[in-house]
N, C-alpha and C positions, 0 to 999 in steps of 0.2 A: 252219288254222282256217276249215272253208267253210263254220262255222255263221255268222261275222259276214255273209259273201254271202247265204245265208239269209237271215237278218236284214232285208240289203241289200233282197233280193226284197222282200221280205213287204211292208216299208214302203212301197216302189215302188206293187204294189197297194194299200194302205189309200191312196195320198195318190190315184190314180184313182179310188176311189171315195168317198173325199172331196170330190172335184172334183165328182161329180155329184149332189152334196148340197150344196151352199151353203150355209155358217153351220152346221153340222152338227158336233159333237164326239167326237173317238175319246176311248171309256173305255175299249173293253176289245176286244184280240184275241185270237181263238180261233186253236188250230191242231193238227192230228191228226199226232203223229207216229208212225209205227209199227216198233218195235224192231229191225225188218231195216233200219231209212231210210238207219242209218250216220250218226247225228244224234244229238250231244250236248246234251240240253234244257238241261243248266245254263250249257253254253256258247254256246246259242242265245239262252238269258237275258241271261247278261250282253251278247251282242253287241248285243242288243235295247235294253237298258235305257243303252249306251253308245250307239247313234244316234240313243237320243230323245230322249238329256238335251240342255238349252238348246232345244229344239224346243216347236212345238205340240201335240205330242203326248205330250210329257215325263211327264204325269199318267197317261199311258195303261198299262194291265197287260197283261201278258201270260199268257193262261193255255194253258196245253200240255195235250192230252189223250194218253199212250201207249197204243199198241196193241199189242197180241198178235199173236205169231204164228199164223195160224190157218192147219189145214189143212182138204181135202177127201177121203174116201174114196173112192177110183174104185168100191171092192166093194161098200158097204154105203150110200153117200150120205151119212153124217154130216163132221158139219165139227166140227172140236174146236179147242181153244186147244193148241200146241206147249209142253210144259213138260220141261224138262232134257235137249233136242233130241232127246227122244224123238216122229219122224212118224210111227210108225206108230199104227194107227187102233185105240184104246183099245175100241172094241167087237168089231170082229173081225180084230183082229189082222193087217188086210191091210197090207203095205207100201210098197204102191204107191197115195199118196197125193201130191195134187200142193197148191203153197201158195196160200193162196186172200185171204192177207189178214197184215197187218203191215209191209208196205212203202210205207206210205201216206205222204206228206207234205203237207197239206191245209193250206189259207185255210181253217178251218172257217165262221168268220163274224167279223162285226165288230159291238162293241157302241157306238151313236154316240145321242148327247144331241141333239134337237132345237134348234137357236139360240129356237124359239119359246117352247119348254117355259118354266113359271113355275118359279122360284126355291123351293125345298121340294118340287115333285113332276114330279123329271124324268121325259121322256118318250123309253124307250131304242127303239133300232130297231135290231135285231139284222140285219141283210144279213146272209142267208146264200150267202156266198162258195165253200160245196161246188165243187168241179171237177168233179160230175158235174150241178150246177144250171145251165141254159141262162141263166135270169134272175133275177138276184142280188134277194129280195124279201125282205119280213117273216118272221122266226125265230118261229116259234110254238112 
């Protein structure tokens, strides 16, 4: 089960960027998995929801977004979503396409409560933690 090590990870990063927030609250992480990852989301879940119980983060959700397999057409340049492992390129027919997407396993972002924020109108701050973002900032 290397969804619990997953898991493991992920928390690893939230409690780093917890640290550079001070008094800051996880509500909620994001994370991209994509259908080739080799990644059981329900099993990811529970690993998840077993490492935060009795924690500070125990209230925290998790929410999993799956991805598609997507290809590329070398012939025509379209990129399509793979459905019933059919890759070749639904427009023309070329088969010689290469995969462009689905294998993703991403920190999408983290959703965290202010320690300032007033009581009745929290104030969330999504870090977006993308692996392709240099500097983890406001989720817009």
């Amino acid at each position: 089960m290397h969804e619990l090590s997953i898991a493991n990870s992920v928390l690893e990063a939230v409690r780093a960027e917890i640290q550079r927030r001070p008094g800051a609250r996880l509500l909620k992480v994001g994370l991209r998995i994509g259908e080739l990852a080799g990644v059981d989301p329900e099993a990811l879940s529970f690993g998840f929801r077993a490492l935060v119980q009795g924690t500070e983060f125990e209230a925290a959700t998790l929410d999993i977004e799956a991805r598609p397999r997507r290809q590329h057409c070398r012939e025509c340049g379209r990129e399509f979503i793979v459905r019933d492992y059919e890759t070749a390129c639904p427009d023309c027919g070329a088969t010689h396409t290469e995969c462009v997407g689905g294998d993703e396993l991403e920190l999408a972002y983290l959703e965290l409560e202010d320690a300032e924020s007033e009581v009745g109108s929290p104030r969330s701050d999504g870090a977006n933690l993308d692996s392709r973002a240099s500097d983890p900032g406001p989720r817009t």
